[in-house]
C-alpha positions in Angstrom: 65.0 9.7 41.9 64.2 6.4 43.6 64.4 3.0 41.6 60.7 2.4 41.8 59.7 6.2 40.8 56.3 4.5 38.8 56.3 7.6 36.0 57.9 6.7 32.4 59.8 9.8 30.8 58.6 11.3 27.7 61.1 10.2 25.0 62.2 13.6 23.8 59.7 15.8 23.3 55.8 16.0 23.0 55.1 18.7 20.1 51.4 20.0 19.9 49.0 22.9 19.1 47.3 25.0 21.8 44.5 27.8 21.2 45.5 31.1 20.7 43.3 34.1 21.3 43.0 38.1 21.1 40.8 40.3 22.7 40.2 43.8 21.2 38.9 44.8 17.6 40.9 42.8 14.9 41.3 43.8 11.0 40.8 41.0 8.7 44.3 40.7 7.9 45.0 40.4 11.8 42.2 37.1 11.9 44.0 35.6 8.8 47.4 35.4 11.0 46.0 34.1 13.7 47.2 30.6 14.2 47.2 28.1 16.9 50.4 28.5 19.1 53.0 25.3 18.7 54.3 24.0 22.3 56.9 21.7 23.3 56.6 19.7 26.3 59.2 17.4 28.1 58.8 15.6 31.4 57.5 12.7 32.1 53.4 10.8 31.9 51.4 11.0 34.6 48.5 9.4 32.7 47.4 8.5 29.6 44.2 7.7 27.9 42.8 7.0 24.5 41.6 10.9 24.9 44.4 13.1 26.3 47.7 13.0 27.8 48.7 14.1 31.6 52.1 15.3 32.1 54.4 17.2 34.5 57.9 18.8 34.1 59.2 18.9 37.5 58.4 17.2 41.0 59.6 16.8 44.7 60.0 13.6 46.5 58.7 14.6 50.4 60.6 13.2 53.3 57.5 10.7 54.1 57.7 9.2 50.0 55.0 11.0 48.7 55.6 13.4 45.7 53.9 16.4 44.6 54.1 17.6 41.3 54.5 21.0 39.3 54.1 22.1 35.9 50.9 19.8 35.0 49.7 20.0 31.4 46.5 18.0 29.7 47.1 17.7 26.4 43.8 16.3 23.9 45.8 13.5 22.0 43.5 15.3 19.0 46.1 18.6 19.8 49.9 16.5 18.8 51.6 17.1 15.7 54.5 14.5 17.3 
């Protein structure tokens, strides 16, 4: 990682909800269960905005300085629990 890498780290972890869903017929007792999934992300901020939060886990620094980036997630600041 080069001194001037411009992205801050995320200070431990980012913990939010994500939508769950099921296909097929489901009893009653199955839709009652059904809760939203709980995620845990670390990395570091590509953006943020009053709206959501743009992250990535992992990234390469090319030979001509540019860096590419993997494991991209947009999370709805409305979706953190912390």
């Amino acid at each position: 990682m080069t001194n001037n890498f411009p992205y801050k780290k995320i200070k431990g972890e980012l913990h939010w909800f994500d939508a769950k869903s099921r296909t097929g017929w489901s009893t009653k007792e199955d839709m009652k269960e059904l809760k939203p999934a709980t995620c845990v992300t670390s990395g570091w901020i590509f953006e943020e905005t009053k709206d959501y939060i743009k992250t990535f886990s992992t990234y390469s620094l090319d030979d001509d300085g540019s860096i590419e980036f993997g494991e991209i997630v947009v999370i709805p600041k409305q979706w953190i629990i912390k």
